[in-house]
C-alpha positions in Angstrom: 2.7 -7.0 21.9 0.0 -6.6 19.3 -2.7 -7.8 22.0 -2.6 -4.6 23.7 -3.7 -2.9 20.9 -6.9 -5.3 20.3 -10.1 -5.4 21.3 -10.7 -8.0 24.0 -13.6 -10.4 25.0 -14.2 -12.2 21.3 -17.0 -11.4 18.8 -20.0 -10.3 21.3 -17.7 -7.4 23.0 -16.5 -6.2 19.8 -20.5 -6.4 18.5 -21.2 -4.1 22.0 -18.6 -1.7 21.3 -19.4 -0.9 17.8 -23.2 -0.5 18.7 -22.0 2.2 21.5 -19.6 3.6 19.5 -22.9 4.4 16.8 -24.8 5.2 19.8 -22.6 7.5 20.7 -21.9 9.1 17.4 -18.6 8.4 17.6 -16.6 6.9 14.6 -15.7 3.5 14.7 -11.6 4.2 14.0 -10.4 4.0 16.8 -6.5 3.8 17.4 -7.0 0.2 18.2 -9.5 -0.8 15.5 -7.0 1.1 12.9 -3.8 -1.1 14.2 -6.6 -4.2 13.7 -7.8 -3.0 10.7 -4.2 -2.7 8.6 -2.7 -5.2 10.6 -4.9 -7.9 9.0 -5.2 -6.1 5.9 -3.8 -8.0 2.3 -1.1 -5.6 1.4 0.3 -7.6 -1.4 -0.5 -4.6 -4.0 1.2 -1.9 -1.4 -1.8 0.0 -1.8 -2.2 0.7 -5.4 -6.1 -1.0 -5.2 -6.7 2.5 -4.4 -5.4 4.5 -7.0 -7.8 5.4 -9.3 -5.6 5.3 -12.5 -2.5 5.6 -13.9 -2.8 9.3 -14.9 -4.5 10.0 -11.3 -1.3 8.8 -10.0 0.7 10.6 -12.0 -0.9 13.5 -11.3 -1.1 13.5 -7.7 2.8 13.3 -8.0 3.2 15.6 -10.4 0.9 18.4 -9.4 0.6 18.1 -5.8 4.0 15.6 -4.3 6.4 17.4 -6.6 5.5 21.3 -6.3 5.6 20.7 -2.6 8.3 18.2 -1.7 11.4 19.5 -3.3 14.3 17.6 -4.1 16.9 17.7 -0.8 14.3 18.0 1.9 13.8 16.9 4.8 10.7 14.3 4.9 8.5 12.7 7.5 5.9 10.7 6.2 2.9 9.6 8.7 1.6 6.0 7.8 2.8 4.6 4.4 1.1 1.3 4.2 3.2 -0.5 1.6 4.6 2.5 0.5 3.1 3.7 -2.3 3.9 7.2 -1.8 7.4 6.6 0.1 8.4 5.4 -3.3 8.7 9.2 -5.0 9.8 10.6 -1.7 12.5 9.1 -0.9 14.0 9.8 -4.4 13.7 13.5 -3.5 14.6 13.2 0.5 18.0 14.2 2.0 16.4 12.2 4.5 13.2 10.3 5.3 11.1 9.3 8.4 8.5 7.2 8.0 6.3 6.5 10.6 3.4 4.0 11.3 0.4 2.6 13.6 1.0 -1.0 12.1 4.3 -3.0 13.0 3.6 -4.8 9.9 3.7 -1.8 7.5 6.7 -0.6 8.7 8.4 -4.2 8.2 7.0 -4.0 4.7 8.2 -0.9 3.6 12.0 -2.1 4.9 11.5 -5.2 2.9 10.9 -3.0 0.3 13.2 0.4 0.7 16.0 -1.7 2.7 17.6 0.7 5.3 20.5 3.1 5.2 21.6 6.5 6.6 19.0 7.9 4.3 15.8 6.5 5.7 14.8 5.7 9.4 11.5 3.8 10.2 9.4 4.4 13.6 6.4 2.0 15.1 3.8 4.8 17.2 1.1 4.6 18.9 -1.0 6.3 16.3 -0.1 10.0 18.0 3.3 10.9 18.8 6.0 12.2 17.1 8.2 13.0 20.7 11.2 11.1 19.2 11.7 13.9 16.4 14.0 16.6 17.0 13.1 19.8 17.4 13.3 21.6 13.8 14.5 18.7 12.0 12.3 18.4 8.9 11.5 20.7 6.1 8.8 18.5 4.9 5.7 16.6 6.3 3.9 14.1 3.8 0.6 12.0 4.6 -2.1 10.7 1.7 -4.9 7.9 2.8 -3.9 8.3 6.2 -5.9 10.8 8.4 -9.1 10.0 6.2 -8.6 7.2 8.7 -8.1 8.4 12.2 -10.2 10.3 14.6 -10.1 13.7 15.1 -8.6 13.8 18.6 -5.7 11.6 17.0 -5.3 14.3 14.2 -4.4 17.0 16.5 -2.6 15.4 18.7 -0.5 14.9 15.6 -0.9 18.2 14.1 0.1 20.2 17.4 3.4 18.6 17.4 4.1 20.1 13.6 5.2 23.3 14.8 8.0 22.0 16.9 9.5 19.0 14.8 9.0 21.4 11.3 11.8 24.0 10.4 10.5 27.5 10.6 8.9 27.8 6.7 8.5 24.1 6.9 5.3 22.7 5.3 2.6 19.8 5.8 0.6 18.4 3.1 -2.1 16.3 4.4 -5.0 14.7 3.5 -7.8 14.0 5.3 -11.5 13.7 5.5 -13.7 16.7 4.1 -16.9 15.7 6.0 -16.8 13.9 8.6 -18.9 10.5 9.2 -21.1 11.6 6.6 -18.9 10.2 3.8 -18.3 6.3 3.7 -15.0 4.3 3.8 -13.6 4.5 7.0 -13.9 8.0 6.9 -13.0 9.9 10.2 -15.1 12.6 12.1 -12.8 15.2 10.5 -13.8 18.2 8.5 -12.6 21.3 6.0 -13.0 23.6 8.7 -12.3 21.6 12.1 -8.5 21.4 10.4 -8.5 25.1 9.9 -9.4 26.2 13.9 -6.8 23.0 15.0 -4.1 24.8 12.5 -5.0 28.0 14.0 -4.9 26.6 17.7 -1.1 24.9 17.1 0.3 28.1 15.5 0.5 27.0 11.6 -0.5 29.0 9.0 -3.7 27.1 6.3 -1.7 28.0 2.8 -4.4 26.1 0.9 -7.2 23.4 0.8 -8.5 22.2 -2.3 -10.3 18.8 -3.4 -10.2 19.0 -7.1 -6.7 20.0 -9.4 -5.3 20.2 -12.9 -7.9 22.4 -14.0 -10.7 19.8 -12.1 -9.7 16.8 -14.4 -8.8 14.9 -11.2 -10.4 15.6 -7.8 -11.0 13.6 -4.0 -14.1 13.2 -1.7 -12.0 14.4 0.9 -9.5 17.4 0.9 -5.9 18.2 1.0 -4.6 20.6 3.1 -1.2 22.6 3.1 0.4 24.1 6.0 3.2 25.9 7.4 5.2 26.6 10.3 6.1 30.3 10.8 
């Protein structure tokens, strides 16, 4: 199943493709290089290799999960890894979604987060959300995710907020601040590309900021809040 996913024709077509891909100045993560990527990856600390600290953590939960996730809602969250995030939302979900790329995540996180009424857990293909109902969530969560995916993929994801979110719904996202000019995977995304896609799928840019708690703790890449109207 994975195969269809991966790049074919051993190391010498994969050396090709990347060469193109630089040619062509487009960013190497791809949907199918992603899938590769975290398939293969050694999740065995469920993602906490990149937490900076113990008191970046905790503030990421405290001054940007918390304010914005309230206790009760509604949650989908788009690529968990090993859920290090789906760990404080699920305490505060009426229900959660979580939703993944990578087979292998989502059989991780139910390892994990076991299953129940309270949680569901989806395989994509890196884009769609079409098996969400209409209006169903109140909240959309996703941190160290779309720092990794295209831009294309990003909207594709984005214009399907407006529909699955309740009207005053929100998104928090992060994602990448400057395109391919930063380093790590980073995807062709922008500040301001996320702005005209929010604009162009009817939700409304609340905020966007990089730094927080006074700018004690800040990113290389941005978070964004949006809402549905």
């Amino acid at each position: 199943m994975l195969d269809n996913y991966y790049f074919g024709g051993g190391n010498l077509l994969r050396s090709i493709h990347r060469v193109a891909q630089r040619f062509r100045g487009v960013p190497p993560n791809t949907l199918a290089a992603n899938l590769k990527k975290w398939t293969g990856y050694d999740w065995s600390k469920s993602g906490e290799e990149w937490t900076v600290s113990p008191a970046w953590k905790d503030s990421v939960i405290r001054e940007i999960l918390e304010p914005n996730i309230p206790v009760g809602s509604s949650i989908l969250e788009i690529g968990p890894g090993g859920g290090r995030w789906t760990e404080h939302l699920l305490p505060r979900a009426n229900s959660l979604v979580v939703v993944d790329l990578t087979p292998e995540c989502i059989r991780l996180c139910q390892e994990r987060f076991g299953s129940g009424s309270k949680i569901k857990y989806f395989v994509n293909d890196g884009r769609d959300l079409s098996f969400i109902p209409d209006m169903s969530l109140d909240r959309i969560w996703s941190f160290d995710v779309f720092v990794h995916i295209q831009r294309d993929d990003i909207e594709k994801y984005v214009s399907q907020f407006s529909r699955i979110l309740s009207p005053g719904g929100v998104a928090v996202i992060h994602h990448a601040a400057h395109g391919t000019q930063q380093k790590g995977w980073r995807s062709d995304m922008t500040t301001e590309e996320m702005c005209r896609i929010a604009d162009s799928c009817g939700l409304t840019v609340v905020q966007q900021f990089s730094r927080w708690k006074g700018g004690q703790f800040n990113l290389g890449d941005v978070i964004t809040i949006l809402a549905n109207s």
